[in-house]
C-alpha positions in Angstrom: -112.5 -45.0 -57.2 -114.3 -45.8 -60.4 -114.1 -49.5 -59.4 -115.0 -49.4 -56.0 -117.9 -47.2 -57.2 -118.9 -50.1 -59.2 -118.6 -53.0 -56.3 -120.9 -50.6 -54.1 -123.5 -50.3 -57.1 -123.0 -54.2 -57.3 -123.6 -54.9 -53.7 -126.7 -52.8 -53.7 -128.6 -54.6 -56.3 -127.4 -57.8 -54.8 -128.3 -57.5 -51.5 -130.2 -53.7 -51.2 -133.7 -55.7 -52.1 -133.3 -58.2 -48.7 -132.3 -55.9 -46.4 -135.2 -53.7 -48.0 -137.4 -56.4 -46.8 -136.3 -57.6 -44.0 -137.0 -53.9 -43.1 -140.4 -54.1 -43.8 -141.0 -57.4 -42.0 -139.2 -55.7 -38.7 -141.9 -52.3 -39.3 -144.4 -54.5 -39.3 -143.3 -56.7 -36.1 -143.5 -52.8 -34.6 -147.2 -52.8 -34.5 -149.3 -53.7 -31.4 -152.2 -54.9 -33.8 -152.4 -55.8 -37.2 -155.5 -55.6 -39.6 -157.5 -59.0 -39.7 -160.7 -60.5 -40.7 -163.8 -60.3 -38.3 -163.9 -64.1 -38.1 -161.5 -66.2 -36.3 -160.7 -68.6 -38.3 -160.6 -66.6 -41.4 -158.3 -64.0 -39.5 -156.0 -67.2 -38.4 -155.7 -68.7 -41.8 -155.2 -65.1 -43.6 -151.8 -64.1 -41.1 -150.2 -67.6 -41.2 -150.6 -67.2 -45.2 -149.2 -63.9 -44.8 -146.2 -65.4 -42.8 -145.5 -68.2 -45.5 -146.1 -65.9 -48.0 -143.4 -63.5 -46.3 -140.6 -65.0 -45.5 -140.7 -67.1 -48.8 -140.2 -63.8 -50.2 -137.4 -62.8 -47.9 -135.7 -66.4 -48.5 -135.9 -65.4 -52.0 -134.5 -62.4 -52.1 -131.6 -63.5 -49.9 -130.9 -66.7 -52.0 -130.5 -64.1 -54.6 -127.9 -62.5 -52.7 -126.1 -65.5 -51.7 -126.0 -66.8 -55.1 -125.5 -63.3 -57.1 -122.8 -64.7 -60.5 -123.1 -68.5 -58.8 -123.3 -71.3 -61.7 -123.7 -73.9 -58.5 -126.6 -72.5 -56.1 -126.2 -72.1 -52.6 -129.8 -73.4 -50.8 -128.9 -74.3 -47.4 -127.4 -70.8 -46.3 -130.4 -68.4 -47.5 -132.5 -70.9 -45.7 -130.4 -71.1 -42.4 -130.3 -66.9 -43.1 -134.0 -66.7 -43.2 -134.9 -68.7 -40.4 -132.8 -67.2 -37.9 -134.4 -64.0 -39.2 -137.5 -65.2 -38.2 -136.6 -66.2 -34.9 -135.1 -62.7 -34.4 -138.6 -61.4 -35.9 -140.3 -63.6 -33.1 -138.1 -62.4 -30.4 -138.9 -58.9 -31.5 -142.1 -59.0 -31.4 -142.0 -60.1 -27.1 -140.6 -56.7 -26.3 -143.9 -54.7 -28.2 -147.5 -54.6 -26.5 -149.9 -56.4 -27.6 -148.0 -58.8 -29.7 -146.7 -62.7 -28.7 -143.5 -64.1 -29.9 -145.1 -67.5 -30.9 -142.7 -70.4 -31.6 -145.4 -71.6 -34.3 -145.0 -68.4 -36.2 -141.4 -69.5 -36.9 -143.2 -73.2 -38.3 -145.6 -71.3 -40.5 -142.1 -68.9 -41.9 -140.3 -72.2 -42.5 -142.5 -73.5 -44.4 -142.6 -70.4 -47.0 -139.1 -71.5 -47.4 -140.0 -74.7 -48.0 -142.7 -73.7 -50.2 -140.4 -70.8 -51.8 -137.2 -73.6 -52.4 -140.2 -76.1 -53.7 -141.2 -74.2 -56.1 -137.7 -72.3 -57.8 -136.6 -75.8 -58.2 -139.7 -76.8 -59.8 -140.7 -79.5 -57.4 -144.0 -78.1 -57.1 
């Protein structure tokens, strides 16, 4: 029992702070409205940040996951993991009012794991 204790404790750590995450990003897709700027093209700029700025979080936090004890890293998987959860996120968000499942959204997450893979391999 102690052992399996231990792999469950393991697990959690590895992958608890993704799925924690991912949560978020799905309460948030819940919302008819979200808050924005008063000027169009202020509001525009600010939620396609916030979409980069997401998701490279989330393709962080799984790349973690996938590559928890890993001397060779894994980059292709979190990445493939990430952008289907943003398609998921789009399709999500037809089904509540008020809110568009745009197939641009799912541009602006892909780069923020672009961006996010850029950067933890010190490209940029």
């Amino acid at each position: 029992m102690g052992k399996a204790n231990g792999q469950d404790s393991q697990a959690v750590r590895r992958w608890g702070p993704a799925i924690v995450w991912a949560g978020i990003i799905f309460a948030f897709s819940s919302f008819s409205t979200l808050p924005g700027a008063g000027v169009v093209i202020w509001d525009y700029f600010f939620k396609k940040t916030a979409h980069m700025v997401v998701f490279g979080i989330l393709f962080f936090l799984v790349a973690r996951g996938v590559n928890w004890d890993k001397a060779q890293k894994n980059w292709w998987l979190p990445a493939v993991i990430t952008i289907f959860y943003a398609l998921t996120d789009e399709y999500h968000q037809s089904f509540v009012a008020g809110r568009t499942a745009l197939p641009s959204d799912v541009v602006y997450d892909s780069i923020g794991v672009m961006i996010t893979y850029m950067r933890i391999n010190k490209f940029i």
